[in-house]
C-alpha distance (Angstrom), angle and dihedral (degrees) to the residues before:
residue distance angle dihedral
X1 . . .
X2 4.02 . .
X3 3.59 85.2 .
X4 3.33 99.0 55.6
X5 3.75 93.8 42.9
X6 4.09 84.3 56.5
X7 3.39 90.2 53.9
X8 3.74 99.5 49.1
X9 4.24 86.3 49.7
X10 3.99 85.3 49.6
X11 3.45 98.8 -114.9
X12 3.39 107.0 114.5
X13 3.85 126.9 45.3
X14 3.83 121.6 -104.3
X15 4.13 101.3 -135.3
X16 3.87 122.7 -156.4
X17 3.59 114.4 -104.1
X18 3.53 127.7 -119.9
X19 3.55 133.2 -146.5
X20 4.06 119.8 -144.9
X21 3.76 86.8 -123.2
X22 4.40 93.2 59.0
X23 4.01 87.1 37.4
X24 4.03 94.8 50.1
X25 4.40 85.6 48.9
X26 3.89 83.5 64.1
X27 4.22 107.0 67.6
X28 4.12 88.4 107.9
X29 4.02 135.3 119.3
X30 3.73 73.1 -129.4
X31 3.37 101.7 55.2
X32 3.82 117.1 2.8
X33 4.32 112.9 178.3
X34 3.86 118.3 172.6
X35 3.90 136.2 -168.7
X36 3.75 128.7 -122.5
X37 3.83 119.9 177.9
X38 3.67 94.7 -45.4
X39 3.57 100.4 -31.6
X40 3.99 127.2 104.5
X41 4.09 123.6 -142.8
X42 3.35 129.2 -162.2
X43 4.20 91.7 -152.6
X44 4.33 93.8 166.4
X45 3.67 91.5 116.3
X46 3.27 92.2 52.9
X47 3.56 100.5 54.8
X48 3.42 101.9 110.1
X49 3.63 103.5 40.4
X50 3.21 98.0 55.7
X51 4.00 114.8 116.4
X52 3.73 96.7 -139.0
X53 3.84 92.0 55.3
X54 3.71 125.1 -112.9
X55 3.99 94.5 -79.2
X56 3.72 96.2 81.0
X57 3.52 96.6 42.7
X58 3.71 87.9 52.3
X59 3.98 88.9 48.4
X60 3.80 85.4 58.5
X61 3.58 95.3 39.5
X62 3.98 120.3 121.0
X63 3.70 92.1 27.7
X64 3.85 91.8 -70.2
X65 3.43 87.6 156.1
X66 3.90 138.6 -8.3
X67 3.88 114.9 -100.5
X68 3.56 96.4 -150.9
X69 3.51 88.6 113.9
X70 3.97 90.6 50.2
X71 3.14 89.1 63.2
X72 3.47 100.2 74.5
X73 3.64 91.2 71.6
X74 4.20 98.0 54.6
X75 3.50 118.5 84.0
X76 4.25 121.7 -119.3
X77 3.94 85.9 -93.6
X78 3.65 96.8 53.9
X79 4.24 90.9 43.4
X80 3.82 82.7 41.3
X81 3.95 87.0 58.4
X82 3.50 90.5 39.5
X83 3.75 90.2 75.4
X84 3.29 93.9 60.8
X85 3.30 102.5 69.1
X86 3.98 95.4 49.8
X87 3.88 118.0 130.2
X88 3.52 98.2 173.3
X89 4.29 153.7 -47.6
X90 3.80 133.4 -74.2
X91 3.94 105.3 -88.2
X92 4.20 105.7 -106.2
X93 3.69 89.8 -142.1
X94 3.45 99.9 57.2
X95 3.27 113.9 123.7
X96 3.99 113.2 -107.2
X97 3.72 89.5 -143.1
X98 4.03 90.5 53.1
X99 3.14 90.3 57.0
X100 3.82 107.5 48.9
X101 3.56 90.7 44.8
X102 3.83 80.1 53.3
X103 3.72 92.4 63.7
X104 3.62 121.6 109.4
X105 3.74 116.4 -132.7
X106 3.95 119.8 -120.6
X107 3.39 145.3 165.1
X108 3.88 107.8 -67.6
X109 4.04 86.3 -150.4
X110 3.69 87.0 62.4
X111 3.79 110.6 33.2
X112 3.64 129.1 94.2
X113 3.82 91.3 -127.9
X114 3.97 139.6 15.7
X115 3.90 123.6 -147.3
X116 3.34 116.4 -150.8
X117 3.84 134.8 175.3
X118 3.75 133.6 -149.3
X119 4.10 110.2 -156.8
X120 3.92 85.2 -114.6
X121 3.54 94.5 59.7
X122 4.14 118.2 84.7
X123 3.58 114.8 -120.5
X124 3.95 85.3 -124.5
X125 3.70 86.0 69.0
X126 4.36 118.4 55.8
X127 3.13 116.6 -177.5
X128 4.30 110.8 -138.5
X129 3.80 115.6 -147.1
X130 3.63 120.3 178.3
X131 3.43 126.2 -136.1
X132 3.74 116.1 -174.5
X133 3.70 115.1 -171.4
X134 3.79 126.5 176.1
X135 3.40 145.8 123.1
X136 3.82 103.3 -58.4
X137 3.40 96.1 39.7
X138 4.13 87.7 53.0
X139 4.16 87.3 47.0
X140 3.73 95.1 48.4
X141 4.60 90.1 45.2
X142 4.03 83.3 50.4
X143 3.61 89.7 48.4
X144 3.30 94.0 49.2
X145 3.74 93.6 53.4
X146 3.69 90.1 51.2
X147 3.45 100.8 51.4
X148 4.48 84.3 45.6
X149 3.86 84.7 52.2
X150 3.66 93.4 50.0
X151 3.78 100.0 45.4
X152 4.20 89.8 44.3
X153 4.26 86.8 53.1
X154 3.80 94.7 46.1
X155 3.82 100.4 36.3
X156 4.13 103.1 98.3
């Protein structure tokens, strides 16, 4: 609602809508968008800059999945510079179906989030649990078993 009130006092921009259909035709090299929150970016010129290499931006590409969780790991500049490439927000009449049958599937080792479905939830309602795996959180699980190993061998 505040939103919309900004936008009728002209102070915030009105962005073009996106349907999950238009967002899913951009997962190219050519033409690369992703989805954050709500909001669409067109990120293809930034392809090659970007410090994580152009394979997980392509992974994300298309709205595959949502990179709010991504986020996390960018620092203020790089969210800050983010914004600059927006072109838009997730159409709110998309249907939620659409769009999880829009999803591309992965590798749930290497994607920023898993969807999963019990049979009493609705397909109009995915449930989005991240699972963050990397090097620190692989170190700290083989610590862990270490330490377990050592207190089962030297407990009488």
């Amino acid at each position: 609602m505040m939103i919309l009130l900004l936008q009728l006092m002209g102070l915030s921009k009105k962005w073009p809508t996106y349907s999950s259909e238009e967002i899913a035709r951009h997962c190219t090299r050519e033409s690369l968008w992703i989805v954050v929150d709500n909001s669409v970016y067109d990120v293809t010129s930034y392809l090659g800059s970007h410090p994580g290499g152009i394979e997980s931006l392509l992974k994300r590409g298309g709205g595959a999945r949502d990179c709010s969780a991504d986020m996390a790991f960018h620092t203020s500049r790089a969210r800050k510079m983010l914004e600059s490439f927006k072109i838009g927000i997730v159409d709110p009449n998309c249907h939620p179906s659409r769009a999880l049958n829009n999803l591309k599937e992965s590798d749930p080792q290497n994607s920023c989030c898993t969807i999963t479905r019990t049979s009493k939830q609705s397909i109009t309602e995915p449930r989005f649990i991240p699972c963050i795996k990397n090097k620190y959180t692989e170190e700290a699980a083989s610590l862990d078993e270490t330490i377990n190993h050592k207190n089962t061998v030297s407990s009488p």
